[in-house]
N, C-alpha and C positions, 0 to 999 in steps of 0.2 A: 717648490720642492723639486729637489733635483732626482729623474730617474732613472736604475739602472739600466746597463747593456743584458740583464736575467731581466727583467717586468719586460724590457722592448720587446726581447724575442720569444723566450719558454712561455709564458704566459699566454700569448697571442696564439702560439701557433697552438697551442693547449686547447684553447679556445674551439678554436675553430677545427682544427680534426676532432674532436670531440662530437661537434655541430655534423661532421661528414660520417661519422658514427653512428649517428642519431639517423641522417635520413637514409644513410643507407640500409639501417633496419626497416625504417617505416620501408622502404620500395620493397624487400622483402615480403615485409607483411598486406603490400598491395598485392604483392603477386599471389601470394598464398591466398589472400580474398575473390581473386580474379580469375585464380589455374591460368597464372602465365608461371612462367620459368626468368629469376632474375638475372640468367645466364640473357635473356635476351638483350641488355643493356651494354653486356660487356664490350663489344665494339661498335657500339651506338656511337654515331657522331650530331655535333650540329648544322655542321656543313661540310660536304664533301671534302674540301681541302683541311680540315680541323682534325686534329687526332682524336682518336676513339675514347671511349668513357674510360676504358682499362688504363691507357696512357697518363691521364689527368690525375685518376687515385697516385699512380706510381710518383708520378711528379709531386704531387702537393706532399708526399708523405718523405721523398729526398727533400724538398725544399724545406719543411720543417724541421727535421728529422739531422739531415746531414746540411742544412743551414748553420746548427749552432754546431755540431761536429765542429764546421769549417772554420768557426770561432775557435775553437780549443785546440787544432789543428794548424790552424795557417793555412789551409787547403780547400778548397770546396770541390768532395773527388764521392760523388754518391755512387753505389751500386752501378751496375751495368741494370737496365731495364729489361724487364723478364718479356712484358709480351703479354700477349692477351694468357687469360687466366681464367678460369669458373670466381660468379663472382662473389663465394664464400671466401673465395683465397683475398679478395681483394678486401672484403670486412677484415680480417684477419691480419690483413699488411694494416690497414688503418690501426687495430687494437692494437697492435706492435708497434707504431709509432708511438701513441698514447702513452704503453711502458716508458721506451724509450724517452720521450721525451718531461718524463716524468720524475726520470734517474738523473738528470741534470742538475747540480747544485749551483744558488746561485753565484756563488765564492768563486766555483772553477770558471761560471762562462763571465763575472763580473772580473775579474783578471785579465782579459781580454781585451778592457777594452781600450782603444786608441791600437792596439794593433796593425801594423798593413797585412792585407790579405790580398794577392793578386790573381785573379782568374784568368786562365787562358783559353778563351773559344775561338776555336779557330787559329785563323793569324790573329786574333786581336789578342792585346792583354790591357785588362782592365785593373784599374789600381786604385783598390778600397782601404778604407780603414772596416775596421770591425764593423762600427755604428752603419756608416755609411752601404758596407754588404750587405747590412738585414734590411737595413731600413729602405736603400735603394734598388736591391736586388734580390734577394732572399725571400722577403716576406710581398711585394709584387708579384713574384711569380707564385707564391705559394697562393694568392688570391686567387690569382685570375686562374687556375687547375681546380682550387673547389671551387668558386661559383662555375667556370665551366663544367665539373661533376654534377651539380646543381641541377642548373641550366638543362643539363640535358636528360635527368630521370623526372624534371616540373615537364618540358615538353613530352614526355611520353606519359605524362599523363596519372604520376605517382603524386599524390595529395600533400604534399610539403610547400611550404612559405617563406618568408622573410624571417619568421621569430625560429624558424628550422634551421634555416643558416647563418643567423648571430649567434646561436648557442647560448651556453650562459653567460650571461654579462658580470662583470665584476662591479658591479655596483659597490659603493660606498657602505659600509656597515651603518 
């Protein structure tokens, strides 16, 4: 069975901000069991040189979010990034991804595909096809920002797991 450029991308990334939804409540509801404050996360890092936890939501929710944009666009041009934030603003970016990435048809982003899409960071310019942007850049980066959100509310100590960060699985009917 052949699958589309919508199941590659919307689906997954559905997935998993969903999963980043989910623990970012449970770290709420720790703090509230504890009398900490879940503002104390927001520029929590894992290692001095690594960007803060604010940084990672922002990114995993452009990389979702304005990943498949870039599909329907030709472009991959997300937001300017805001910056550290209280981190109800930062639940609230993630539910807004959720919408967004909800309002996706699969028609518009499966039209798409074989498209060239080139990014330019830096001096370099990189030259994807559709598939090849999500699948080799798009949804990589969008991993490695939630498990480093992850990552870094498990090391402080918020009670989340493995089945907290799969989400729901699309299992088979």
């Amino acid at each position: 069975m052949a699958i589309s450029l919508y199941d590659l991308s919307v689906p997954t990334f559905q997935q998993t901000v969903s999963a980043v939804a989910g623990f970012l409540d449970r770290a709420v509801r720790h703090c509230e069991e504890n009398g900490a404050d879940p503002d104390q996360f927001v520029d929590a890092r894992l290692f001095p040189d690594m960007a803060p936890f604010h940084f990672q939501i922002e990114a995993l929710t452009h990389h979702a979010v304005w990943g498949v944009e870039a599909l329907i666009r030709g472009v991959f041009d997300p937001p300017p990034l805001v910056g550290t934030m209280p981190f109800a603003e930062l639940q609230a970016m993630v539910r807004r991804a959720e919408i967004e990435l909800a309002a996706f048809m699969p028609d518009e982003v499966n039209r798409c595909a074989g498209r060239e899409l080139d990014l330019d960071i830096g001096p370099r310019r990189l030259a994807f096809t559709a598939e090849t942007f999500i699948l080799s850049f798009s949804l990589p980066n969008f991993h490695f920002h939630a498990v480093t959100a992850y990552d870094i509310l498990r090391t402080r100590g918020v009670p989340i797991g493995k089945r907290d960060y799969e989400g729901r699985l699309r299992t088979r009917a």
